[in-house]
Structure formats: C-alpha cells, structure tokens
C-alpha positions in Angstrom: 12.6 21.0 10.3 15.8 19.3 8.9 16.6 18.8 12.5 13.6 16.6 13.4 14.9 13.9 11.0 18.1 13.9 12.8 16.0 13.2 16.0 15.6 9.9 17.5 12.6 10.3 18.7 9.0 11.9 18.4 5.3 11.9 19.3 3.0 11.4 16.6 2.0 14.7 16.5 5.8 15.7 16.2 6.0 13.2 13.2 2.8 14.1 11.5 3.6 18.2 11.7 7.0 17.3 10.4 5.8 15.1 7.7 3.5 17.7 6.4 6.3 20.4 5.9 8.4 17.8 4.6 9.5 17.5 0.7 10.2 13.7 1.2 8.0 10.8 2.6 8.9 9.2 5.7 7.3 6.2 8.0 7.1 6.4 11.2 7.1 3.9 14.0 8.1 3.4 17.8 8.9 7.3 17.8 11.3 7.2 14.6 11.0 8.0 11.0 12.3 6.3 8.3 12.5 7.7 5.3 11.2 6.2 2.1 13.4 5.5 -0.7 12.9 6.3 -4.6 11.7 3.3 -6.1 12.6 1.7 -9.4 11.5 2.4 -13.0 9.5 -1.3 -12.5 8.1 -0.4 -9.1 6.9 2.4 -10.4 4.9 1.0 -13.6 3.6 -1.9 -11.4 1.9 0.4 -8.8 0.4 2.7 -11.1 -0.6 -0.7 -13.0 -2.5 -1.4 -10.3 -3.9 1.1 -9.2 -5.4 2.2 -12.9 -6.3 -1.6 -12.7 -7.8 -1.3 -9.8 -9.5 2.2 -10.4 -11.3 0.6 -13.5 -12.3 -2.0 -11.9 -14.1 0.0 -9.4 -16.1 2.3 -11.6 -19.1 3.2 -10.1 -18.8 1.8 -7.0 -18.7 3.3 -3.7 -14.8 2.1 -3.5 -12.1 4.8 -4.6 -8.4 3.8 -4.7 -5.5 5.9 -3.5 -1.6 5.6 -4.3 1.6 6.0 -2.1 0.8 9.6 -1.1 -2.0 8.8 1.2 -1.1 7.7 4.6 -2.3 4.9 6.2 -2.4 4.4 10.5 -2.2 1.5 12.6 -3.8 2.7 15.8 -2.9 -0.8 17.6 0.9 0.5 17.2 0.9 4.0 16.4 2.4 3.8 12.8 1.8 5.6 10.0 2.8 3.6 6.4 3.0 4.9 3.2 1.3 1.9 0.9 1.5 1.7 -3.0 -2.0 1.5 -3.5 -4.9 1.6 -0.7 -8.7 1.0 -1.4 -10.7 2.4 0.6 -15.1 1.6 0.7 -17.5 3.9 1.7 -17.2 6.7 3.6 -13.0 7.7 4.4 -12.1 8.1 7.9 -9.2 10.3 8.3 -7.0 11.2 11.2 -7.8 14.8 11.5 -9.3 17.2 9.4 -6.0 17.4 7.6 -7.4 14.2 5.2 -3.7 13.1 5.0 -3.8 9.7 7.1 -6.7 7.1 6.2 -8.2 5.0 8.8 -9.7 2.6 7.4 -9.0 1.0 4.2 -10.3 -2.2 2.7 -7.7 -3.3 0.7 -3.5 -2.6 1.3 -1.2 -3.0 -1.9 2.5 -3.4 -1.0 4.4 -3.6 -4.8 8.0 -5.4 -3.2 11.4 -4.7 -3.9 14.7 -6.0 -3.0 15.2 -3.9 0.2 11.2 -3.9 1.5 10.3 -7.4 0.8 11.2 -8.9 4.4 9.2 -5.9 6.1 6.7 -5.8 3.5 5.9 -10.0 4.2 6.9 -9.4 8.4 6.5 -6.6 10.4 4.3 -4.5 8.4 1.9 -7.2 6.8 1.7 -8.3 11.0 1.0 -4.2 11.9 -1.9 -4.3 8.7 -3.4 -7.2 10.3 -4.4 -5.3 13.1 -6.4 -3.0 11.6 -10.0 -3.8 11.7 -11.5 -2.4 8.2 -8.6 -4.7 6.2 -9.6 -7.4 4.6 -6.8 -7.8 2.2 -3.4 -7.7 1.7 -2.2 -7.7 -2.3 1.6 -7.9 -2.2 3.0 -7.9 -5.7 6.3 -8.6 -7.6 8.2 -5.9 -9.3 9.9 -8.7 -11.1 7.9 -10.8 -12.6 3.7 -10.8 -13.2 2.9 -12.7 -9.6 0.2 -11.5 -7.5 -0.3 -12.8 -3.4 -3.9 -12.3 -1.9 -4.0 -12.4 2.0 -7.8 -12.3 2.7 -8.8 -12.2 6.1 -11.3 -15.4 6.9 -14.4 -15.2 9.1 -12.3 -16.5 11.9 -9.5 -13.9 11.2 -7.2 -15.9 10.2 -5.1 -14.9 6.8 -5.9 -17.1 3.7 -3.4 -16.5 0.8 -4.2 -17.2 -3.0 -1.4 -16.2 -5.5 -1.9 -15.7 -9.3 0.5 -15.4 -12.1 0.6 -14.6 -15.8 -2.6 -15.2 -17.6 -4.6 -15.7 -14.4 -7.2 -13.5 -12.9 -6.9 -12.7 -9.2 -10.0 -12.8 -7.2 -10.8 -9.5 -4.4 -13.8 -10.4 -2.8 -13.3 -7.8 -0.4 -14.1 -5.5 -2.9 -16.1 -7.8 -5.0 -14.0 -7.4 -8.4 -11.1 -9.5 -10.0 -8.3 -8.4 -11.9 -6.6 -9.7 -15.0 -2.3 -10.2 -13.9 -1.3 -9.2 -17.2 -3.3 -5.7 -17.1 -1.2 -4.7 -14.0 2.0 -5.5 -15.7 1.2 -4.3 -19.4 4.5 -2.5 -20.2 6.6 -3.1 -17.4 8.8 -5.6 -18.7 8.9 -5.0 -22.2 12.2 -4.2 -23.9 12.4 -1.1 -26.4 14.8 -0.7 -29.3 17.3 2.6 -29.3 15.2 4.9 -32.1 
C-alpha cells in the first residue's frame, strides 16, 4: 500500500481502501491524498478542549460529538476531510457500512495552525459550505482563547460571530453555548521545572 501514496491519482474507492489499511491519516481531494501532519502540543489541548466542551454541553441530547478520526465527505466535490471535532444530530449517516466517513454533520470544528489556516478559512470552509446538514463552522485559535462562528442564515448565506476570553459563544445549531475559557483551560499555562 506504500505505493498508493506515491500515486498521483485515485478513485475514491482507491483512497478510502488505502486509508483504512493506512497507519497515518490522509485527505483526499481531486484524486490525491495529502497527508495530515502531527499537530502541536497546543493544537492538541485545544481540540480535545472542545470537544470535552462540547461533549458536556450535549449531555443528554440526541447530538454526539466526534474528534479528528472520523471522516467527514463532501459529496458536491468528492472529498473526504479529517476535522478536529464534528457534531453530529440525530441519526449518523455514513458512507458505507464501514461507519468511517460521516455524512452529515451539524457542526465542523477546524482548531488552525500556522500551515492550515489559509485552507482552513478558503478552500475547505468553501467545500463545508456545500454540504447540506452544516450549519456551522467553529474555527478556533491555537494561539490565543478566540473562537469564529460561521452559522449558516435562512437565506444561506454565512453569518460570523467571534468570541474571546471571558465570553460565551453562542451554537444555535445545536442549541448550547460554550464558555471560551473552558476550551482553553490549560493550554497556555506555563509550568515550573519540579
């Protein structure tokens, strides 16, 4: 399979059995994968942040919330995306019977860093837009507590609301707000050598 990655082009089906026997993540779009890089100590804390942020939030609700190993495709142009945090409502959809690549979720959480912020804002936030169950689009710093909500209006345009330290930000898509500081509690604290 080592091969495959070397290729320059696939089908989807090539891509997805190739994927699934694969050790490391990769995207795939226009017939090419791209393979996902490690993220930082920071991205890291911040996605899990909120996605326990998230998760809590949800309790008891007929919402569940994935993280970056469920896949996500964009049927208008055949992608497949591997988001930092996905909510889903209701029943799943998935690809195949596989339950590897979700169809339909609610809510898309993109935490940025240095080399994904300009595809995270452009190409892929345009790609998410076309997929009918999204309502929102969370992008989040890695840097510094500061939270963007693209909500998708009645007329389907893309409002945005951002939020910062101390400030709640409002999901209505999933009827639920979450406190800024909860998603970053710990990131950027600083720890003495013991």
């Amino acid at each position: 399979m080592a091969d495959a990655a070397a290729r320059t082009r696939m089908s989807e089906d090539e891509y997805l059995a190739f994927e699934r026997a694969s050790d490391e993540k990769h995207e795939f779009a226009d017939g090419e994968i791209f393979a996902m890089a490690g993220g930082t100590f920071e991205h890291s804390t911040v996605a899990q942040g909120i996605g326990g942020v998230l998760r809590a939030a949800l309790q008891g609700r007929r919402c569940t919330v994935q993280n970056s190993d469920m896949k996500v495709y964009i049927p208008s142009t055949g992608r497949y995306v591997y988001p930092d945090a996905i909510v889903v409502c209701g029943r799943p959809e998935f690809r195949d019977d596989n339950r590897d690549v979700l169809l339909n979720p609610r809510v898309v959480v993109e935490v940025l860093s240095p080399t994904s912020e300009a595809y995270d804002r452009g190409d892929k936030f345009a790609n998410y837009r076309s997929i009918p169950s999204l309502k929102q689009y969370v992008i989040v710093s890695q840097d510094k507590p500061y939270i963007e909500v693209y909500t998708r209006q009645d007329d389907g345009a893309w409002g945005l609301r951002d939020y910062g330290a101390g400030q709640t930000a409002a999901l209505p898509a999933i009827e639920c707000a979450i406190e800024v500081d909860q998603v970053y509690a710990g990131v950027f604290e600083q720890y003495d050598d013991e």
